[in-house]
Each structure stands twice: as structure tokens, then as C-alpha cells.
C-alpha positions, -999 to 999 in steps of 0.1 A, spaced: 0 0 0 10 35 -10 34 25 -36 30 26 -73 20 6 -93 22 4 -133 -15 -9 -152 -15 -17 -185 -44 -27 -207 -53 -49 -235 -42 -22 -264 -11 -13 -244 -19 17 -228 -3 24 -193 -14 43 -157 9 45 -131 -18 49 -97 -5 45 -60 -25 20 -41 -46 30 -10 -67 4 4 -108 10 -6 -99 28 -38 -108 22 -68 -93 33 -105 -116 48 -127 -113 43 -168 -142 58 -193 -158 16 -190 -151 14 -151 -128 4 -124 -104 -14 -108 -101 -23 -70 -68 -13 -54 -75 -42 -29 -71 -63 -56 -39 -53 -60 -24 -45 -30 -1 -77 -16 -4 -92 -51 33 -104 -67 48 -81 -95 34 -92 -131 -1 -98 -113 -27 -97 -139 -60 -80 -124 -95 -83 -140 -113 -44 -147 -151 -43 -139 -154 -45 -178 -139 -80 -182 -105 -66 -197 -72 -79 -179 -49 -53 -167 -12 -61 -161 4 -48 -129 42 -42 -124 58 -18 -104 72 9 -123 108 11 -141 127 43 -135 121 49 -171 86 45 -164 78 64 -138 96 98 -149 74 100 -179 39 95 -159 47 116 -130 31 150 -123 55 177 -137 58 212 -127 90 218 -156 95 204 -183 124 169 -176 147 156 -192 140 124 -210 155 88 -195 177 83 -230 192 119 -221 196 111 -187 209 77 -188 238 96 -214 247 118 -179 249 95 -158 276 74 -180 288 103 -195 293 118 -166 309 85 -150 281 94 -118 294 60 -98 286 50 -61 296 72 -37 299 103 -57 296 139 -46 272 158 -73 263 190 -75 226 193 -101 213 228 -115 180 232 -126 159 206 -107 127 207 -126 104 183 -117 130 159 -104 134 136 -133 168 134 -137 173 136 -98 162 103 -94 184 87 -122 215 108 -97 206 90 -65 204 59 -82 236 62 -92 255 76 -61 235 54 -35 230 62 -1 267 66 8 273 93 -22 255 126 -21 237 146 -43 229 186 -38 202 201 -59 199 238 -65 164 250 -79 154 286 -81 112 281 -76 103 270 -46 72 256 -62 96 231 -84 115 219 -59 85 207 -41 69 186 -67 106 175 -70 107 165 -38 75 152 -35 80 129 -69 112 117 -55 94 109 -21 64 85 -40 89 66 -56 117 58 -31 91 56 -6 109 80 18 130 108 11 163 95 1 191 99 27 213 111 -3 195 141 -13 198 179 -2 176 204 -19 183 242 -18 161 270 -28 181 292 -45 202 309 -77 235 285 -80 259 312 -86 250 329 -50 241 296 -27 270 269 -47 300 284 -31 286 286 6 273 251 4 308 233 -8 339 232 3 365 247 -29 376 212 -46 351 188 -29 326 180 -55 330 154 -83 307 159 -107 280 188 -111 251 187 -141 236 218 -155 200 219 -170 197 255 -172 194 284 -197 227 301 -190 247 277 -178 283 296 -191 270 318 -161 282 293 -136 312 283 -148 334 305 -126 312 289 -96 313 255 -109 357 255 -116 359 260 -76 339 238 -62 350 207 -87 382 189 -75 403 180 -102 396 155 -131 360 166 -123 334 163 -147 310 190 -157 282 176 -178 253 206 -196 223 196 -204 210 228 -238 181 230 -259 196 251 -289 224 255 -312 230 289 -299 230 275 -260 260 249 -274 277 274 -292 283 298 -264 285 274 -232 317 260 -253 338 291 -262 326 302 -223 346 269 -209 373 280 -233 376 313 -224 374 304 -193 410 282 -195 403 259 -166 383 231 -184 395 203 -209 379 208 -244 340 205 -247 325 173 -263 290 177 -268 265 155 -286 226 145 -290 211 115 -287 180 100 -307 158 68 -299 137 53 -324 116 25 -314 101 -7 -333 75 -24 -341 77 -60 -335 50 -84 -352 57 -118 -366 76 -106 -405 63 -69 -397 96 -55 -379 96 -18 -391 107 12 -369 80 31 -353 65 61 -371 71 81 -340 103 88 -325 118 112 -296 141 130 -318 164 163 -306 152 171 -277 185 183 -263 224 187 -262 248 176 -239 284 193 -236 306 175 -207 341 187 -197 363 182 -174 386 204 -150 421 211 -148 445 214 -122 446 243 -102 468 271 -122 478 244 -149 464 262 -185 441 245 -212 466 225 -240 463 249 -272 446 235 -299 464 226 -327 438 221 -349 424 251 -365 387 268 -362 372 266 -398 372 296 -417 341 313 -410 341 301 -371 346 333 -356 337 361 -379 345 400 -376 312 405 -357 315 374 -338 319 397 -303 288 420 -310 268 392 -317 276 374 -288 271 404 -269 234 412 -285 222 383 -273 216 393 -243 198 375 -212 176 350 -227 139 334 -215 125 300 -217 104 312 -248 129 327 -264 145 292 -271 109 278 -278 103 262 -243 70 253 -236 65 268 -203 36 262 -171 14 288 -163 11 301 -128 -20 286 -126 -14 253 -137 18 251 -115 2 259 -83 -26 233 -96 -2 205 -100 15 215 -68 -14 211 -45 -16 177 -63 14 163 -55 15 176 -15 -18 158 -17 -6 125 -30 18 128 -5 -1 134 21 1 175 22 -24 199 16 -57 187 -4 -62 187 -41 -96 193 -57 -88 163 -83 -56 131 -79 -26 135 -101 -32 120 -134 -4 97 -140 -9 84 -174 16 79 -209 19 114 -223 15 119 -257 46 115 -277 58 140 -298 82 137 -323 109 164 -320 97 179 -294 126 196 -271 123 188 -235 141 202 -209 
């Protein structure tokens, strides 16, 4: 009881609900009983009140990031499983994460570290870090030992939280993230690893001259990952139709020792790399907004909507209507962060 659970029905279709005893789940033909599943083994299959058999399974990682309530937009399990090998995030590990959201790749983090590594998240809105929090909280069960969550800007909080050189690896998902990089070089030790999570071309352009410029961090490497899933049926194996495709770039690095300078480059910037009016147009760009990089944002009203829901569901204030939980639509191309 109180744990999620993962139902899916006869044309595939999934709804992550959390058990409470005397509850039932409600689809457009009727219900299911939550005693009927509560106690019952993982890969139970439970009948609906329409004769149609549900399978139950606790929910994969995978799983449960994409049904949870979101206040931000996350970052997508293929994106996030990239940082955590990218960024070598092994057990025991002290992170340092930027841009909590709605906790998404959080949860991938303490996975990886454990309960004997650590992992600080910074979040500016209160109101994210709560249905962060509160996400993280329904499924671990408890809120994990691991895990410290500070209300604030990074720049400002980061160096009064961390000791200069103690921190392994830190992960930005944020919309300046060249911002930080002063921030960031201090509290890594060295042979850290930086890992920034962008939605644009522009973003990548200018987070990698910043850590060049900057002279303290190896050179980037930045890439994009794509998954394209199939269809599997007897001699009809085709790829899907649908696909996640860009939906963001990741740039790691890594830092130097203190006072030791950045190996030059030998190989030379193509031609028209940096241009006469490369400066002015760096310097046009000014501070930038979620919308001005096409992110779909929350409104007010729908964020303090979906935060009474989750402090409901775990067991805060009440919420006029439960947290639906179910698949999203997929969209092809769409950029999550």
C-alpha cells in the first residue's frame, strides 16, 4: 500500500496509480479495485469491472519519470541515462545538479550515487522543488538519505554550500549555464566532470567558447542523442512512425588542475568560425527566456494546480482532483528540458 504501481491494458496503454486500500481506478468503461492489488506479486494480472485484464508491475525508473506529475518540463530517461555514464556518476559520488525541474533526472542521480554518495540540488522556484521533492518521495518511498535540496540561484548559494575542490561531478539543466562556470571550476576537484544539459544551437555554441575562455576546463564534447523505437510483429519488424528525436544537447568537460592552463589547440577553427562580428553578436544576445529558445512553459495557474496535487498525493495539503499519472503523448521532435 502506497506504492506505485504500473497498469496496462489490453491495447497497451499504461497508468501509473498508487495503491490505497478501498480505492478504486476509474477508466471511461469502469474500475479497478486497489485491494485487488495491493499484496499481489509483481506481473499480477488483475481483471477491470469491464472483463478486460490489466497487467500490474511496479514501475521502471524509465517508467515512472514519464507519468509523474511535472511542474518543468524533464529531461528524457535516454538523455539522462547519457549523464549519468557520461558523466561516469558511480557510487559514492559527490554531485552537485542545476535546474531541478520536476526531479526527473534527480532520481536517475541517487540511483547512481547510493546512499553513501550525495547529491545537492539547486532550484530557483520553490514551487519546483517541491513537486521535485515530492516525486522523489512516492517513488523511493521516503526521502532519500542522499539528497539535499536548496532553494536558490546557484551562482550565489553553490559556493557557501561546498567546500572549494570537494565535488565530483556537477550537471547543469539551465538556460545560461556559461553563467556558472566560474562557480562551478571551484567547487570541482580536479579531473572533475561537468556535464550541460542545452536546448539550442545557440546555448551549445556559447556554453563552449565560455569553458574555453574560461581556460580551466578540458575541451568540450557535446552530442545529441536520438531513440527510435520498433514495431515487432511476426515478419512486420519496421521502426515506429514516431520517434523522440532532438530534444537536447549535452556538452561535458572536465577540470584542470589548479593554475595548470588548457593545452592549445592545434587544430584550426574553420574559416568562417569566428567572424568580424562574432563579439557583437555574442554580446546582442543578451539574457535570454524560456520562450525565447521555444520552451513550452507552465502557467502560474497550472503550477500551483499541479503543486497542490502532488502535496496531496503525499499526504500534504488537499487537491480538488488526484494527479493523473498516465503515458503522455509522444511528440516527435519535441525539445524537453
Amino acid at each position: 500500500m502506497g506504492e506505485p504501481v504500473q497498469l496496462t491494458d489490453p491495447k497497451g496503454r499504461r497508468h501509473t496509480i498508487t495503491l490505497e486500500a478501498g480505492k478504486r481506478f476509474h477508466t471511461h468503461r469502469g474500475h479497478i479495485r486497489h485491494d485487488d492489488l495491493i499484496d499481489a506479486p509483481d506481473g499480477s494480472v488483475v481483471s477491470h469491472s469491464s472483463g478486460a485484464d490489466y497487467l500490474a508491475l511496479r514501475p521502471l525508473l524509465s517508467d515512472y519519470v514519464m507519468s509523474m506529475p511535472r511542474g518543468a518540463q524533464i529531461i528524457y530517461p535516454k538523455d539522462a541515462g547519457q549523464i549519468v555514464t557520461m558523466g561516469d556518476i558511480y557510487p559514492g559520488a559527490r554531485v552537485v545538479e542545476a535546474g531541478l525541474g520536476s526531479g526527473a533526472l534527480s532520481l536517475s542521480l541517487l540511483r547512481a550515487v547510493g546512499d553513501n554518495g550525495s547529491l545537492h540540488s539547486f532550484e530557483r522556484r520553490e514551487e519546483f522543488a517541491d513537486i521535485a521533492r515530492a516525486n522523489a518521495r512516492v517513488f523511493f518511498g521516503e526521502d532519500h538519505p542522499a539528497w539535499q535540496v536548496t532553494v536558490g540561484d546557484l551562482q550565489e548559494a553553490l559556493p557557501h554550500a561546498v567546500t572549494p575542490g570537494s565535488v565530483d561531478r556537477v550537471v547543469l539543466d539551465m538556460l545560461a549555464p556559461w553563467d556558472c562556470l566560474d562557480v562551478v571550476g571551484e567547487a570541482l576537484a580536479p579531473g572533475g566532470v561537468l556535464i550541460c544539459y542545452v536546448a539550442t544551437t545557440t546555448q551549445l555554441s556559447r556554453v563552449a567558447e565560455s569553458a574555453r575562455s574560461h581556460g580551466g576546463f578540458t575541451e568540450p564534447l557535446a552530442w545529441e542523442s536520438m531513440e527510435r523505437r520498433w514495431h515487432l510483429e511476426g515478419l512486420a519488424v519496421r521502426p515506429e512512425h514516431r520517434m523522440h528525436g532532438h530534444t537536447g544537447f549535452l556538452v561535458q568537460m572536465r577540470t584542470l588542475a589548479p593554475g595548470v592552463p588548457a593545452p592549445a589547440r592545434s587544430r584550426r577553427p574553420a574559416a568562417a568560425a569566428y567572424g568580424p562580428d562574432y563579439e557583437e553578436q555574442l554580446a546582442s544576445q543578451g539574457d535570454w527566456s524560456p520562450s525565447d529558445l521555444g520552451e513550452r512553459t507552465i502557467s502560474d495557474k497550472r503550477l500551483r494546480r499541479r503543486h497542490r496535487e502532488v502535496m496531496a498525493a503525499t499526504g500534504g495539503h488537499e487537491a480538488d482532483t488526484p494527479p493523473a499519472l498516465n503515458d503522455p503523448p509522444e511528440a516527435a521532435g519535441s525539445v524537453e528540458q
